[in-house]
Every structure is written in C-alpha cells, then in structure tokens.
C-alpha positions in Angstrom: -42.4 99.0 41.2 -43.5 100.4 37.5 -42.8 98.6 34.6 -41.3 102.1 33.1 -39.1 101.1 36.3 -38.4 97.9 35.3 -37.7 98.4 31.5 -35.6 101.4 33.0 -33.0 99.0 34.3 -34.3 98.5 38.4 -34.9 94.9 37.5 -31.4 93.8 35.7 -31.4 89.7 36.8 -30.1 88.4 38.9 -26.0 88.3 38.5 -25.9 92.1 37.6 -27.9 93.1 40.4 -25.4 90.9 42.8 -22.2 92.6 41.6 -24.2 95.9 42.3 -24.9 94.9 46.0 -21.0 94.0 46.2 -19.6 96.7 44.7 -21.7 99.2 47.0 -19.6 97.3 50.0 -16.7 97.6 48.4 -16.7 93.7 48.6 -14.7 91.5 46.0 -15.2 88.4 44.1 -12.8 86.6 46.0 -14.0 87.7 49.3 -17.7 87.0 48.4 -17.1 83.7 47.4 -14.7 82.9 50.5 -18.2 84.1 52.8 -20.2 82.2 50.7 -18.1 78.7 51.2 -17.2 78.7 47.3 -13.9 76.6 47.2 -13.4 78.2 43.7 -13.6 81.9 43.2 -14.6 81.1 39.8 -18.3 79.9 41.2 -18.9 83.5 42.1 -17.7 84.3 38.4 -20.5 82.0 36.4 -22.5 83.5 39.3 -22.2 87.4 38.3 -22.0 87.1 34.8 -24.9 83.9 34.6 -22.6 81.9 32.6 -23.4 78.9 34.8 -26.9 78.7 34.0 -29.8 79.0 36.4 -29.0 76.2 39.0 -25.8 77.9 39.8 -27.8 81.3 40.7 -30.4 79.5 42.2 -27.8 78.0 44.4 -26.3 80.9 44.9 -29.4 82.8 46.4 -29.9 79.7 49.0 -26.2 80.1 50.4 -27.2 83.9 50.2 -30.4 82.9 52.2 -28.8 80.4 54.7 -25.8 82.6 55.4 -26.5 86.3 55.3 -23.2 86.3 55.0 -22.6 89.7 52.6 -24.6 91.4 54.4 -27.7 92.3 52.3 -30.7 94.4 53.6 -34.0 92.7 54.1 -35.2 94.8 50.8 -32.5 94.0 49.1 -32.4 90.3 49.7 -36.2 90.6 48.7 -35.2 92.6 45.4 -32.6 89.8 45.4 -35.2 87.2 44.9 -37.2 89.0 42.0 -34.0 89.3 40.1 -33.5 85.4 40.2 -37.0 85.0 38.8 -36.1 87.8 36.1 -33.0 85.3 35.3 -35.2 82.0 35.5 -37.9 83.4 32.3 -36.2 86.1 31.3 -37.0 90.0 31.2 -40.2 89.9 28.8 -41.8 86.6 30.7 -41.4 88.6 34.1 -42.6 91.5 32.5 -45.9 89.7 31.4 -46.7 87.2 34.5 -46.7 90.5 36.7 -49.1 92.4 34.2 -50.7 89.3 34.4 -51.5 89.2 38.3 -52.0 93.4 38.2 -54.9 92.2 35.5 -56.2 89.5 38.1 -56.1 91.8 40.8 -57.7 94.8 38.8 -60.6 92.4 37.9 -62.0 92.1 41.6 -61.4 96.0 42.9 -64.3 97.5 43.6 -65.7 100.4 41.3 -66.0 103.7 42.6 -67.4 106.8 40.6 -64.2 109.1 39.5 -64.1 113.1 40.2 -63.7 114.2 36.7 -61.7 117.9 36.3 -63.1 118.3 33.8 -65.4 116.5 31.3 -67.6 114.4 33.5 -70.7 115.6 32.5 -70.7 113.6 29.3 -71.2 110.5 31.5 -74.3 112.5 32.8 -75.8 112.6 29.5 -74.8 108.6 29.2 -76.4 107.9 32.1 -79.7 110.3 31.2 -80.0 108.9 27.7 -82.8 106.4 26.1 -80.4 105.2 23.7 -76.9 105.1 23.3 -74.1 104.3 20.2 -70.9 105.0 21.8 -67.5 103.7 19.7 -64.6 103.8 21.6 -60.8 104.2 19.9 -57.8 102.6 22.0 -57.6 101.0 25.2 -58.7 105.1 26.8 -57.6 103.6 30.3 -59.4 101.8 33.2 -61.1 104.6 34.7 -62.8 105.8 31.9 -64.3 102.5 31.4 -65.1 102.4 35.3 -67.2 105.8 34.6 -68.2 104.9 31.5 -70.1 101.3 32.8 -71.0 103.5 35.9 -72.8 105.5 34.1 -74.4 103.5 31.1 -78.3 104.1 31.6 -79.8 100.6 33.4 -83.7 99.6 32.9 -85.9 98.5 30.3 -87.1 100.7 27.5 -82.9 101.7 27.1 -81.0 100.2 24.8 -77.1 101.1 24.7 -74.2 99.6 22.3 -70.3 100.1 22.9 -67.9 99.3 20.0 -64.5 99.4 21.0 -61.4 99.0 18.6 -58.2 97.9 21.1 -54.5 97.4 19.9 -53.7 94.4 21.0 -49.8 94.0 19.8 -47.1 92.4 21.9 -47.3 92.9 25.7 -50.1 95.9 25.9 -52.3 92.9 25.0 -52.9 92.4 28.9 -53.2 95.7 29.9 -55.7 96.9 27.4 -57.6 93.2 29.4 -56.8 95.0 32.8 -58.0 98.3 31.4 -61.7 97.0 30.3 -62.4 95.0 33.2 -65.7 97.3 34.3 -67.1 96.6 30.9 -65.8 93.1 29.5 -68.8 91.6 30.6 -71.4 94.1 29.7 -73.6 92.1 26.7 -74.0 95.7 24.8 -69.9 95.8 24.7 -67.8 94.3 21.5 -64.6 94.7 21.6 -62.1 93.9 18.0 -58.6 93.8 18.6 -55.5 95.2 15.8 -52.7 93.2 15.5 -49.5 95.0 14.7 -48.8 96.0 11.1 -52.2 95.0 10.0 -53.3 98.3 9.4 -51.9 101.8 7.7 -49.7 103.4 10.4 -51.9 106.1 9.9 -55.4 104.4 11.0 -53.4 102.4 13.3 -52.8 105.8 15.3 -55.8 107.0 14.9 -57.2 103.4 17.1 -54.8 103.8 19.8 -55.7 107.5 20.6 -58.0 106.9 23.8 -60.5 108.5 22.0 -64.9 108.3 22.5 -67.8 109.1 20.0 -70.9 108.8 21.6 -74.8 109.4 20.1 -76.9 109.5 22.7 -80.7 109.8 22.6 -82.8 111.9 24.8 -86.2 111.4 26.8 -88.0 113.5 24.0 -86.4 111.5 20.8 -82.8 114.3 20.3 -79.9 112.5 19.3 -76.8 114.4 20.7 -73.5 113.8 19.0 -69.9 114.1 21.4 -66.3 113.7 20.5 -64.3 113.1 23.6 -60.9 112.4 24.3 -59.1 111.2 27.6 -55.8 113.5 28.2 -55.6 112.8 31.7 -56.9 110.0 34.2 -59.2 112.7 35.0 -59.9 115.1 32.2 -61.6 114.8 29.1 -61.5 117.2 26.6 -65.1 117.4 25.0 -67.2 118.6 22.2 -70.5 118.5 21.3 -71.2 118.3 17.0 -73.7 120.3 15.7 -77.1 118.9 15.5 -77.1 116.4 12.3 -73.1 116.3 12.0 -71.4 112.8 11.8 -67.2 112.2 11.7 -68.0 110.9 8.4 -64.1 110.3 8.0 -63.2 108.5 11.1 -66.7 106.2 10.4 -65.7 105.6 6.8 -61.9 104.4 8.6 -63.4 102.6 10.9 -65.5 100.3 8.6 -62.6 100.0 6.2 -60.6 98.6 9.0 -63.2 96.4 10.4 -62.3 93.3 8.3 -58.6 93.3 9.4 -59.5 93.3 12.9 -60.7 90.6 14.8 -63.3 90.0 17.9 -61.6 90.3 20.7 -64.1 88.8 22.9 -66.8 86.5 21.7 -70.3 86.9 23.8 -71.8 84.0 25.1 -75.1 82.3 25.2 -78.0 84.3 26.5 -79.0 82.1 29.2 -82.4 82.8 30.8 -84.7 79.6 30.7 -83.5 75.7 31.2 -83.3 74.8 27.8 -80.4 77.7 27.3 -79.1 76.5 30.0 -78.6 73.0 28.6 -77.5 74.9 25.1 -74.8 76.9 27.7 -73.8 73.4 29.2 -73.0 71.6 25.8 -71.2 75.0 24.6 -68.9 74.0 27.2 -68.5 70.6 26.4 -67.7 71.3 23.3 -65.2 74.1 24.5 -63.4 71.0 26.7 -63.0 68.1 24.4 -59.5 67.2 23.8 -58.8 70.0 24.0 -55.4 70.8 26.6 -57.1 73.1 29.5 -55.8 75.5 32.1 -57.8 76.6 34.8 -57.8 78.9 38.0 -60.8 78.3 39.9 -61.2 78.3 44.0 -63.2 74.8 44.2 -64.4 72.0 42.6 -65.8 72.5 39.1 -69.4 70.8 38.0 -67.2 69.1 35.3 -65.3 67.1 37.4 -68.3 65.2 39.3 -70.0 62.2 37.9 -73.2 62.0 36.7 -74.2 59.6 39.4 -73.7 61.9 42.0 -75.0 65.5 40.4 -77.8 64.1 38.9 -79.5 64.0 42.4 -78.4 67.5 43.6 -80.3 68.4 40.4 -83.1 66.7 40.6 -83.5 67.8 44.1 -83.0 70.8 43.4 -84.7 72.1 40.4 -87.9 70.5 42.3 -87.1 73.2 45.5 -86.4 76.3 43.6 -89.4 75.1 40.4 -86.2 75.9 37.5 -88.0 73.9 35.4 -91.4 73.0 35.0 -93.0 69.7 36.6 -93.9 68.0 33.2 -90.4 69.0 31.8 -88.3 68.3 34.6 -87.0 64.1 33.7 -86.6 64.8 29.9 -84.2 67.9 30.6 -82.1 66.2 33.7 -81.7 62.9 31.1 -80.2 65.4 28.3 -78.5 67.4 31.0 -76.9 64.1 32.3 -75.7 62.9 28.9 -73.7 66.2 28.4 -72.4 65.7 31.9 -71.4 62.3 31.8 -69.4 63.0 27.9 -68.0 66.2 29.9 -66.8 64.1 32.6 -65.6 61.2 30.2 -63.5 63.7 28.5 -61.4 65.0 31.4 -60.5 62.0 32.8 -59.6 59.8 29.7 -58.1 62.2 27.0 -54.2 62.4 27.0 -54.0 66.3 26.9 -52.9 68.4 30.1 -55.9 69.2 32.4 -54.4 71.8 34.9 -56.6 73.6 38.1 -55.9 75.2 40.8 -58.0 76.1 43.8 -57.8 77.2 46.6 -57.9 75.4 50.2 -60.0 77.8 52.3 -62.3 77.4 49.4 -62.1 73.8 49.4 -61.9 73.4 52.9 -65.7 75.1 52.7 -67.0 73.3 49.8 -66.0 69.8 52.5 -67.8 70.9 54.9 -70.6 72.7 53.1 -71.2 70.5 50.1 -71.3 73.8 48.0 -69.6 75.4 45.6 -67.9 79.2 45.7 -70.1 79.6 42.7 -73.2 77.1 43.0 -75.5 76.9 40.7 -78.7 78.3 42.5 -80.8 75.6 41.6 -79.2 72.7 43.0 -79.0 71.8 46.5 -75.6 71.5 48.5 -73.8 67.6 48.0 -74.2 65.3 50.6 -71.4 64.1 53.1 -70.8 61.4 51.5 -71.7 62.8 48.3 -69.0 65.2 48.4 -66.8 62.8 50.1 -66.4 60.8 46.9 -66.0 63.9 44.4 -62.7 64.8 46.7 -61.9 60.9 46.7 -62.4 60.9 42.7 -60.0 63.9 42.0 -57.7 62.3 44.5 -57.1 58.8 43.1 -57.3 60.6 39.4 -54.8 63.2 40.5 -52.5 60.1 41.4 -53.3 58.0 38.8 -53.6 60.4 35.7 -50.1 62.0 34.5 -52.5 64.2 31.8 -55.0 65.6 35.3 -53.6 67.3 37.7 -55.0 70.0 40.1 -52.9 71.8 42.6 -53.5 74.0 45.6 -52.4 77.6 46.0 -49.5 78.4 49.1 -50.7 79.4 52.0 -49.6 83.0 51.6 -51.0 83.6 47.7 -54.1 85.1 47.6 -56.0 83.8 44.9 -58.2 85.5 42.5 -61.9 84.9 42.6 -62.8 85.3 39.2 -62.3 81.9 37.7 -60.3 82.0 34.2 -59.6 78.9 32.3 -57.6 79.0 28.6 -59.0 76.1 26.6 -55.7 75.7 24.2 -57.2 76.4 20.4 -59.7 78.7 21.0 -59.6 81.2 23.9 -59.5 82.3 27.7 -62.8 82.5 29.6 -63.2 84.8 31.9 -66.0 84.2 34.5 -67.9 86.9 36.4 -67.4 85.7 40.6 -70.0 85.3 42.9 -72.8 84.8 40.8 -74.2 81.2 41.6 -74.7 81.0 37.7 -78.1 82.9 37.8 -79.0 82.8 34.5 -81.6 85.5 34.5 -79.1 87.8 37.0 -76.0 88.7 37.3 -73.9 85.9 35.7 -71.3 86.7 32.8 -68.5 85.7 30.8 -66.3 86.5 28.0 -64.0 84.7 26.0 -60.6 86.4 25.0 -59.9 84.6 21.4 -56.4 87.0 21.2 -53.8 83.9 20.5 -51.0 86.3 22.3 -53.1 87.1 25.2 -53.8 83.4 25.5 -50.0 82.2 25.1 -49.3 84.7 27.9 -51.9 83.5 30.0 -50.4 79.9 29.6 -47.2 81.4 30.4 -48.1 83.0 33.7 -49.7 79.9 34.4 -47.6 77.4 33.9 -43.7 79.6 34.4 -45.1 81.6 37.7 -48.2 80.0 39.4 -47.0 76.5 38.8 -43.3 77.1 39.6 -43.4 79.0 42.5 -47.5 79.8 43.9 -48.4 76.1 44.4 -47.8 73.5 47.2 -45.8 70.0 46.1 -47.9 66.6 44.4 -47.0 65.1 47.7 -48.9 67.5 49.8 -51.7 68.3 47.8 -52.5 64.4 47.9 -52.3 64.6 51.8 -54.4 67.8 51.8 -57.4 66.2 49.2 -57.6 62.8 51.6 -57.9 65.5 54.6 -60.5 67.6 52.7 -61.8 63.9 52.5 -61.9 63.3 56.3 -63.4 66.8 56.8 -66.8 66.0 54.5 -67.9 63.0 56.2 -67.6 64.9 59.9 -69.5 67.1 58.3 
C-alpha cells in the first residue's frame, strides 16, 4: 500500500475501518456485539468510535481473532490488524515506522544500472571524467543516485566531489535517507539538510527541485559544464553550458544559504593504518558514554566483551594477519585495551537505556563460530569457552541491569543487515554490512545528525520493533543460556 494510499483515507484506524466491514454486511451494532460475546451493546460503541481507549480495541481484535465470528476476509482481518496499530501510535507514527522499514529495506537492495529514456549519457561522461564537481539540488530520487554512484569514475589519478543540498522537513526526512542510500557512504559525498522555514520560500524551492550541476573534466584537461534535471524516474532533461559559462545565480544562492543549513551526515575517520584505527575506536567511545543508545545489529558487538577476553583474539590475531608491526604490536593492544575496557565500563554501569537487537540465526552462528557477522579481519574467531562467557555476560547483565537490555527479533521478522545505532544527543550511525571492518577496503559509515530523523528512528524503534518485532524478557533469557550450551559443543 502507498502512503498517497494511506493519507488518502485506506488506513482510517481501527474503529472506522470496523464499522466499514459491518456496514458492507449489513451487520448492526447490536448484532456484532451479541457475536462477539459483549453483554453490553455499548462495548461495540467505545469500540467503533475508540472512545474506550486502546485496550478495549485491542480486546476487541482478539475476540475478532478467536471467533471469526463477523465473518471477515483473511485480507481484511489482515487490514484489520494494521488499523489497530494505526490506533495504538496514531496516523503520523504509522506513517513514519513504515517509511522507516521501506528505508531499511532500500538500504540492502542490490544496485542495478537504470535504462534511461532519455538523458543517460550524462552518467557516461561521469563515469569518463578525470575530475568531477557535481552539486545536487533536492532529494532527485533513488535511482538517480543508484546511476549517479554507478557511474562516478573509480581509480586513482580521479578525484570526484558531490554536494547535495536535501529538505529535510517533517516526515520526507526519511525518505530523502531512503533515496541516497547508493551514495550515503561514498567519502567524496556531503550532504546539508534545510529545515522548514529556514530559508526564502523562493530558495527553498529552488533546493527541492531534483535538480544536478555537474563539471566534469576530460582525459585531455576540458572541463564540461551540464544542467540536468530528473522529470521522470527515467528521463532527464539535459543541457550542456557553453564552454566557460557558470549558473552564477544559483552558485551565489547556494553559498548564501550554506550557513542556514546544516550537515546532514558527518564523515568519519579515515581509517587505513592501526593507529587510526585506535583514533576510530575512541571516536566511538566517546560517541557511547552516558549517552542513552539504540541499536539494531545481528550479533554481538566488540563493545560488549571484556577486555580480558578480546585482548587475546587481538593479540592473536594481528600476529596471523601482520596488522601491525612486530615492534609496535604490545604498545598499541595496551592503548587499544584501555579504550575497550572504559567502553565496556560504560555500558554496563551508566543508568541510561542501552537497547540491541539481534538476530538469532546470527547469534546462533556467532555460538558456534566464535565470529562475528561483521568481524574485524584481524582477529581470530573467540574460543568455546571464550565465547561462552561473552553470551553468559550479556545474560546475567540482561537480568540484572534494568538500564541494558538486548532483545531478539520474531522468528518471522527479517532483520536488516546493515547495523544502525542512534546514540541519543548526537546522531544515527549507519554502518556499511559485510565488511569485516577493513579499514583499507570497503568499510563505511555515516552519521545522520538530523534531530527529526533521529527522534523518528527512536520512534520506530522503540513504538514498532520493541512492541510488536521482538520475542518476550522471559524467552530471550532461555534463548541466550541456549546460545550458551551451543558454544561450548562447539
């Protein structure tokens, strides 16, 4: 279902859409509440017009469930269900949390080049150029930045930078997020959001347009100037300037409005040799002290293992792979470990919320593997009984802890891989999946500072995935003491 569905009335909550499904049937009140087991036709009432609050249509929907008695469809039963979550957070919250899990699911779909009607030959000259300077107005949709990262030239000797100016007012915050997915974690992108009102209605248009500028450099030293704009999902009506020309204008708007904006994302550490690394490692710390964190992640994160027990997967392992040199190797584990150890400190004894998810195939692997989804290439895999106590740790602190608490996904969620955490005060990092943190390869994050993007985020996290996409305390206690069991058969 579209959201221009949704706003258009399909999704109503849940009372309205009820007294729909009886009134197609021709079925009263009265007779509802009779088939229902109501003893008071005035149940159905607070019912249809949700003056009962949500525990009566929550209620409702189980006697609905248990009964079948009215007679609703399979689809509508299903529709049924969405509506009661419409009435638990209300329209705009629904609205959000399922932008939210499009954005998730966007974020892991494969790329694929697009058959432009007409336009596409611009991305040629991208992809051909030494050099590029491309500035891109408005969120211009998500396959123009799939052809646009596609095609951005790759090698050394190139050098290519991408400004883009977003809106980023009320709920289009998360899908102008979905939309640059194929380039939020290019290094040569910057993105600055505009807040609502902060600018001239005029220039605010004029950033929302879904518009390119791109100055592209040649093999024999040309610069090229092109002014493109997207008018379909596959047309893009370009021009090329003459040779020299500028949009002087438009420029001189766009560094007027520069210090109203704000960076969107904020680029992190260039991590390529062990000491940035360890620079990377206490930017996180810093990122997680006392600070109230919510995290989706598939298994066990580096922050939640003791000192003790990494310190040796470490050692072992930047020996193997020769990370780090010989004469260098104690001096860099002993400041590595003293960042660990105040990371580890922090989760486990501040009094602010410390919220993960993961998921149990994941962590079912990492028990009988002794490695992480995402494991940090130069380490070797935890021991039985190494990894045996990390799942006993999380287990007793899970119990113990009201502030920690991690949580397993249902059975029938299918979890995103890419791991996204908001650290409450300062943004949501999103982490490139499947990377094994190679520092010189693929690995890359960004961190959304947007506060409404954030707040949303938390939303989703804590009004949908926590409310209805993960198992009970009880059972996620009985499943880390299995998990437990299942690392030292291992």
């Amino acid at each position: 279902m579209s959201r221009k569905a949704e706003k258009n009335g399909l999704v109503i909550g849940f009372g309205p859409y009820l007294a729909q499904a009886l009134q197609k049937r021709g079925m009263s009140a009265s007779e509802a509440a009779r088939r229902l087991g109501y003893k008071s036709r005035n149940s159905i009432f607070r019912v249809l017009d949700e003056s009962g609050g949500y525990a009566a249509l929550e209620t409702c929907y189980q006697k609905i469930a248990k009964t079948r008695a009215l007679g609703l469809t399979d689809e509508e039963f299903r529709h049924l269900g969405i509506e009661l979550e419409v009435s638990r957070v209300g329209m705009n919250n629904f609205l959000s949390n399922r932008a939210m899990r499009c954005m998730l699911r966007e974020n892991e779909r494969a790329m694929e080049p697009i058959r432009w009607r007409m336009g596409g030959e611009l991305f040629g000259c991208i992809a051909q150029s030494r050099r590029a300077e491309i500035t891109l107005l408005g969120v211009c949709s998500r396959s123009l930045m799939q052809a646009l990262s596609l095609a951005l030239p790759r090698g050394e000797g190139t050098g290519v930078r991408i400004i883009h100016y977003l809106y980023t007012g009320g709920e289009e915050v998360i899908e102008a997020i979905s939309a640059i997915q194929p380039l939020l974690y290019a290094r040569c992108y910057t993105a600055y959001g505009l807040e609502p009102g902060s600018l001239p209605q005029q220039a605010e248009r004029a950033l929302r347009c879904g518009r390119m500028l791109a100055r592209l450099e040649d093999g024999q030293g040309r610069w090229r100037t092109f002014d493109a704009t997207q008018v379909a999902p596959d047309l893009l009506a370009v021009s090329e300037l003459r040779e020299g020309a500028k949009p002087t204008a438009l420029e001189y708007m766009l560094e007027e409005s520069l210090p109203r904006l704000f960076a969107l994302k904020v680029p992190s550490v260039d991590t390529r040799t062990p000491q940035d690394y360890l620079e990377f490692t206490r930017q996180y710390a810093e990122m997680e002290r006392g600070r109230a964190i919510y995290t989706i992640k598939l298994d066990v994160p580096i922050n939640f293992i003791h000192p003790d027990l990494l310190i040796s997967s470490v050692r072992e392992g930047f020996r193997e792979t020769g990370f780090v040199r010989e004469e260098e190797r104690e001096t860099l584990i002993s400041e590595f470990a003293q960042i660990q150890l105040a990371r580890w400190d922090n989760f486990f004894t501040k009094r602010r919320p410390t919220h993960t998810i993961f998921s149990l195939p994941a962590m079912e692997q990492f028990a009988r593997t002794g490695k992480q989804s995402d494991h940090f290439f130069a380490m070797r895999p935890y021991t039985p009984m190494e990894r045996a106590a990390i799942l006993c740790h999380i287990r007793t602190k899970c119990a113990e802890n009201p502030s920690f608490k991690v949580y397993f996904f249902k059975e029938d969620y299918q979890p995103p891989r890419t791991e996204i955490t908001l650290y409450e005060g300062i943004g949501t990092l999103m982490s490139k999946p499947d990377t094994n943190y190679d520092l010189a390869g693929d690995h890359a994050e960004a961190l959304i500072t947007q506060p409404e993007f954030c707040r949303k985020y938390k939303e989703f996290f804590t009004q949908d995935l926590l409310a209805n996409q993960v198992r009970s305390d009880a059972e996620t206690l009985e499943l880390l003491e299995r998990l437990e069991r299942i690392a030292l058969e291992g």
